[in-house]
Every structure is written in structure tokens, then in C-alpha cells.
C-alpha positions as CSV (number, residue, x, y, z in Angstrom):
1,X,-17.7,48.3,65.2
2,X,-13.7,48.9,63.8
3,X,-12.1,52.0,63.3
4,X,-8.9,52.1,62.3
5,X,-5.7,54.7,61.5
6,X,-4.8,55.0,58.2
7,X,-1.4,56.3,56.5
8,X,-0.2,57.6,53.2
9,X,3.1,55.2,52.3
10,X,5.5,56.9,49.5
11,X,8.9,55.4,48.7
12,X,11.2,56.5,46.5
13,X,14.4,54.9,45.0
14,X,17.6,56.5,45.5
15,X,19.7,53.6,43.5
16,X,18.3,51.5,41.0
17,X,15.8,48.7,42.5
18,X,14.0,45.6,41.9
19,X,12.0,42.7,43.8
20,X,12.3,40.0,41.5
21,X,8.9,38.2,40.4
22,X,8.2,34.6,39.0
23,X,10.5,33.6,36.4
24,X,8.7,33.4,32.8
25,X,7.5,30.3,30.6
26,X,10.8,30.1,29.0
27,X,9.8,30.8,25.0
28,X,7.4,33.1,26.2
29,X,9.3,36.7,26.5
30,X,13.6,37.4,26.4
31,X,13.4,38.8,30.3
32,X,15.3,36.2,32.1
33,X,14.2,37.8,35.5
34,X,11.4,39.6,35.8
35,X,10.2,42.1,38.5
36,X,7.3,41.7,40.7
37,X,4.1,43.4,38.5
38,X,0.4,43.2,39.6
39,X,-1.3,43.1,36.6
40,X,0.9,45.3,34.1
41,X,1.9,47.1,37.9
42,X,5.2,47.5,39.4
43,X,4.6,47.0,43.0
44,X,6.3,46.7,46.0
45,X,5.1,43.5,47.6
46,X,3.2,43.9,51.0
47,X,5.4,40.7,52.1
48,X,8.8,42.2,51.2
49,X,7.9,45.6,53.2
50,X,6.5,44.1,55.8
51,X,9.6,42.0,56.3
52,X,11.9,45.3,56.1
53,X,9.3,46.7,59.0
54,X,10.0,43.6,61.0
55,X,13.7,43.7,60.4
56,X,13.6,47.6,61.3
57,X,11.3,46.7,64.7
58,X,13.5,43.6,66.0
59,X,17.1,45.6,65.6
60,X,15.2,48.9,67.8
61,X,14.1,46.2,70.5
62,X,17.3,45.3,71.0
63,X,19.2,48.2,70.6
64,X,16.5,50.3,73.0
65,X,16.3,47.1,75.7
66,X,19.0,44.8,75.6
67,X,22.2,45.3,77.9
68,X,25.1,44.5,75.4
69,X,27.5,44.5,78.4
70,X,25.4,42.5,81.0
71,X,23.6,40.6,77.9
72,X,20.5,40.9,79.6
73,X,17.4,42.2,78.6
74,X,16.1,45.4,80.9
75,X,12.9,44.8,80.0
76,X,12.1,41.1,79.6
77,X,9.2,41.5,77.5
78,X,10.2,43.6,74.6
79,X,12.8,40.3,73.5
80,X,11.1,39.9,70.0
81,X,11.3,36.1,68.4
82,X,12.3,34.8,65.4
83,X,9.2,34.2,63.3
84,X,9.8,30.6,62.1
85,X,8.8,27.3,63.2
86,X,11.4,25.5,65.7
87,X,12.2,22.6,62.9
88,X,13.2,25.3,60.6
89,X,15.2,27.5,62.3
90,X,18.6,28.1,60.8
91,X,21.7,27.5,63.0
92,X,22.7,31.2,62.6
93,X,19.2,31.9,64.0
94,X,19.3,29.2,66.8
95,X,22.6,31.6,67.6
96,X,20.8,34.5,67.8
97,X,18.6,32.9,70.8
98,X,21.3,31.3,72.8
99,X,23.0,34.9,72.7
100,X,19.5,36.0,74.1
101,X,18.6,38.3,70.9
102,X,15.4,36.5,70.5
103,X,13.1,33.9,71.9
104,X,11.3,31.6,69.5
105,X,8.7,32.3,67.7
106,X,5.1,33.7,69.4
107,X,2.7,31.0,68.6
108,X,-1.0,31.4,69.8
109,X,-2.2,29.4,72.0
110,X,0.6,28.6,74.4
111,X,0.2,29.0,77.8
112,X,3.3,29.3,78.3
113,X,4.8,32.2,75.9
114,X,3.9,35.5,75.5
115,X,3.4,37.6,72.0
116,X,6.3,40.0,71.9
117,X,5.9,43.9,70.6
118,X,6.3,42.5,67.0
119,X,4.2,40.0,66.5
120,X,1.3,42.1,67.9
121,X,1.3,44.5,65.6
122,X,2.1,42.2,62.5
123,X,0.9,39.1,63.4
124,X,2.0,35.5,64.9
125,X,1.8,32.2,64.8
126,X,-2.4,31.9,64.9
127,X,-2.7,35.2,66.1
128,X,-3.6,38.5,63.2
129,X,-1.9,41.7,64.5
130,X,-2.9,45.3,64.0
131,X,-1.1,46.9,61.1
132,X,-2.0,45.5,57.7
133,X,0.6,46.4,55.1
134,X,0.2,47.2,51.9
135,X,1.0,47.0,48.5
136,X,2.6,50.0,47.0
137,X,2.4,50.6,43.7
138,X,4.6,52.7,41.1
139,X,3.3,56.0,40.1
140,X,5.9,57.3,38.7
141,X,8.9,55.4,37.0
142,X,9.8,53.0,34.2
143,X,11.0,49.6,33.5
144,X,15.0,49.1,32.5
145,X,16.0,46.0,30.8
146,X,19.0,45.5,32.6
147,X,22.5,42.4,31.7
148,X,24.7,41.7,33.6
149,X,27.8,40.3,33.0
150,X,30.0,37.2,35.3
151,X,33.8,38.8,35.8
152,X,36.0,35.0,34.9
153,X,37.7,34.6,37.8
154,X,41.0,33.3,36.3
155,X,41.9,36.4,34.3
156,X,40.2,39.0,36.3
157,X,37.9,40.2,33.3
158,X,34.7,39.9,32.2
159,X,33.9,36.3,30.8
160,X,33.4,36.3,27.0
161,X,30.9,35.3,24.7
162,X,27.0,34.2,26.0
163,X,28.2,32.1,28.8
164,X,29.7,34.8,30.4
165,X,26.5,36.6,31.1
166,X,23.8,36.3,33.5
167,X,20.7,36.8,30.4
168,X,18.5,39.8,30.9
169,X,16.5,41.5,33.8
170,X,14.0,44.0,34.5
171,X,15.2,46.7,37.4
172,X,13.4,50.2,38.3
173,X,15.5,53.1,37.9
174,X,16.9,56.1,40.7
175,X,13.7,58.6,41.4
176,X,10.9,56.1,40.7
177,X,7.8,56.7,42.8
178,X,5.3,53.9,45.1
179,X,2.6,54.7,46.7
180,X,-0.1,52.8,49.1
181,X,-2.2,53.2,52.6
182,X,-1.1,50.9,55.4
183,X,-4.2,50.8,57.7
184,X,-4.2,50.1,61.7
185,X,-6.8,48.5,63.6
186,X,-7.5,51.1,66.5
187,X,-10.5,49.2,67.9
188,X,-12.6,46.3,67.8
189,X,-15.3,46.4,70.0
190,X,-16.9,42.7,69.1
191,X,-13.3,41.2,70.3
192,X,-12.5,43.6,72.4
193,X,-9.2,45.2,71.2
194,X,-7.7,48.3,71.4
195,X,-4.3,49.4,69.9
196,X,-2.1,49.6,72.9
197,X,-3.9,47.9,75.6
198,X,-3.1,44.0,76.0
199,X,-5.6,41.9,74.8
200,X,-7.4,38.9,77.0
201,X,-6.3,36.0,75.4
202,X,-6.9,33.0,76.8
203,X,-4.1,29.9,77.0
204,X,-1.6,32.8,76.5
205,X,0.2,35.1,78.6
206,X,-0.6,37.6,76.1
207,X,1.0,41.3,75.3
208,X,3.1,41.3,79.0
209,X,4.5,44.6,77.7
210,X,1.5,46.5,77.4
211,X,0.6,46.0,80.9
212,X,3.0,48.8,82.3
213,X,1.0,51.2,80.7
214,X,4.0,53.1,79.5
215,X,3.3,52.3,75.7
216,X,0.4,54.3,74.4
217,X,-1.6,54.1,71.3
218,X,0.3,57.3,70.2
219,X,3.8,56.2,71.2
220,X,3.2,52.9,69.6
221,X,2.7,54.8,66.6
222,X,5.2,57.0,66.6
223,X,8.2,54.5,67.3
224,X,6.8,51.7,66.5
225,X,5.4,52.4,63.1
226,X,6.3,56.0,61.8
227,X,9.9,55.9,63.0
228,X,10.5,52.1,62.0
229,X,9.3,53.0,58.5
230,X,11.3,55.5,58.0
231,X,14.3,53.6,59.0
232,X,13.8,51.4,55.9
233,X,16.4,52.4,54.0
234,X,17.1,49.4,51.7
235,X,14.7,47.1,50.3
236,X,14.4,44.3,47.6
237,X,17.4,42.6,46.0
238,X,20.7,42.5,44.4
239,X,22.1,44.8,47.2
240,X,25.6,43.6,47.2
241,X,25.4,45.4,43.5
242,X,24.6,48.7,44.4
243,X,20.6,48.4,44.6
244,X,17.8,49.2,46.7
245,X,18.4,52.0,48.1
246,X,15.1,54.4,48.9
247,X,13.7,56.6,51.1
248,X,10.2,56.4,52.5
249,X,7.6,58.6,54.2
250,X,4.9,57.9,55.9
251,X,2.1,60.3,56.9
252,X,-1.2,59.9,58.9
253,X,-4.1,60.6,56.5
């Protein structure tokens, strides 16, 4: 048998927003760049959420664990990793770890690593976590058809004529409305998990940072999920112009 926790996700924009989608057949419509749309939805993406969730989780690990001034982690276990294969790590990444930020990424099994607080609730390499995030999708809004326009660098002013501009693109306007249910695997009792107890996983040394018993179902939820949504305050692109900027709550249902 499962049961599971389930919450009400609403976000609203405070600027104008977009997550851009897959660019048209060219012919086919005059939208250059397209938002994301599931069917003839707006959406916010369960990837792109989930990424600002993980962002949100890996900057309170460090911020509630890590000794800036000794650069030493007071609780070894809550280092989170970066979530990408060791070949494809970036150098500003592979900086990160030799500053002791972050470990590389949980991978399941190894014998040798352990699955850090992020990674069991969203998930690692071979290894499903607990939270499953969703889509949200708009329930209140519109669509703007949006140009922008390339500033020519020589005389400081917009470039002229149709080179000068970046062709057209769909944004979401201040005060639109997305809604979803992100739903939490409480229990399992064919595989034996439980939200907030480590789990017995063999060729692993598992969730290390459950085993001090100090993190509860309920505290996991309220730092580790209400809190860190909440703490989303921009999402999708085109931030550097002035987008993506929304608010979100997040209520148990």
C-alpha cells in the first residue's frame, strides 16, 4: 500500500514571464519563440520548477551547514552534489567541489557514496525520490506577443530596420495565475519506505543524514519542501530583462 501527502501549488507572476517552448516549423506561424503550451496550455514545466526547488534546497544546505570561515561542513552529510555525470561537469561546477560546496553527483548503486538530502527527495542517479513535481498550469492569464529590439553597439541606439530586431515572442503577463498538486510519497510498505527514515539500500551507504533522527517527516516538510518553495522567487527566462519574477504558495490539501 502507498499513501502519500499532497499539496495545492499556485504561482503567480509579479513581472512579465515566460519558459520558452520548441521553436516552430518555420512557415508555419510568425511567433519566433514560442512559450511552453501543453496542448493549447500555458504551463509551467515540472522540469523547470523542479530545477528552481533544487536550486532553492542546495543554497539552504549550505547556508544552514557549511562553515564559511572554517570551509568545513558541520554536518557532513547534508553536502548536496551536483546532479550531472563526472564527464560533463563544467569547470565552474568542478569549482564548486574543490571549494567543498558539493560532492559529485549521488549515483545508485555505489558503495561508496551516500544520497544527500536532495537527491532523496527528488531523485538520483538510478534512484526515484519522494516528491513528484508537477505541472502547473495557467488559470488565469493571457498570451502577449512580445519584440524586442538589439541596441547597435556603435551608436548607442536601437539598430534600424529588420536586422535590428530579435523577430517575435510569446511572454505571459504581471498577475497571471498556475496552478497544480505536487504529491509526496509518505509510505511504501512493499519497499519499505517511509518519508524521513533512511531507507535500506543495499551497495549504498544510503540517506546518512536521516540516521540522527533529528529530521522528521514533518520537519522535512516544512523546510525542506514548504519553505524551499516559497523561496522560489524567480523562475523561467530572460531574467537579465526584467522577467520572471512570481510568488508562490504552497498549501497541504
Amino acid at each position: 500500500m502507498r499513501k502519500y501527502i499532497k499539496y495545492k501549488i499556485e504561482l503567480v507572476t509579479k513581472a512579465p514571464f515566460r519558459i520558452g517552448g520548441v521553436r516552430p516549423v518555420p512557415g508555419t506561424t510568425d511567433v519566433d519563440s514560442p512559450i511552453v503550451k501543453l496542448g493549447n496550455k500555458v504551463v509551467v514545466q515540472g522540469t523547470s520548477l523542479k530545477g528552481a526547488l533544487r536550486a532553492e534546497l542546495e543554497r539552504y544546505l549550505i547556508d544552514q551547514f557549511f562553515d564559511k570561515e572554517n570551509k568545513r561542513w558541520t554536518e557532513e552529510w547534508m553536502k548536496p552534489c551536483i546532479p550531472a555525470d563526472v564527464k560533463t561537469v563544467s569547470p565552474d561546477e568542478k569549482k564548486l567541489i574543490e571549494r567543498g560546496l558539493y560532492k559529485y553527483s549521488c549515483s545508485y548503486p555505489n558503495k561508496d557514496d551516500y544520497i544527500c538530502p536532495v537527491c532523496y527527495l527528488l531523485g538520483a542517479r538510478g534512484l526515484v525520490g519522494f516528491v513528484e513535481v508537477p505541472f502547473l498550469k495557467m488559470e488565469k492569464g493571457d498570451v502577449a506577443l512580445l519584440q524586442f529590439i538589439r541596441e547597435d553597439r556603435v551608436v548607442g541606439t536601437s539598430a534600424k530596420g529588420e536586422k535590428g530586431a530579435l523577430g517575435k515572442y510569446e511572454a505571459v503577463p504581471e498577475g497571471s495565475v498556475f496552478k497544480g498538486v505536487m504529491t509526496i510519497l509518505e509510505e511504501d510498505d512493499i519497499i519499505g519506505w517511509k518519508l524521513g527514515e533512511p531507507r535500506d539500500l543495499a551497495e549504498s551507504k544510503g540517506d546518512k543524514w536521516l540516521e540522527s533522527g533529528r529530521w522528521t517527516k514533518e520537519k522535512i516538510l516544512k523546510e525542506l519542501i514548504e519553505d524551499r518553495i516559497k523561496a522560489i522567487t524567480k523562475l523561467g527566462g530572460y531574467k537579465s530583462k526584467g522577467f520572471g519574477d512570481v510568488q508562490i504558495d504552497i498549501r497541504r490539501i
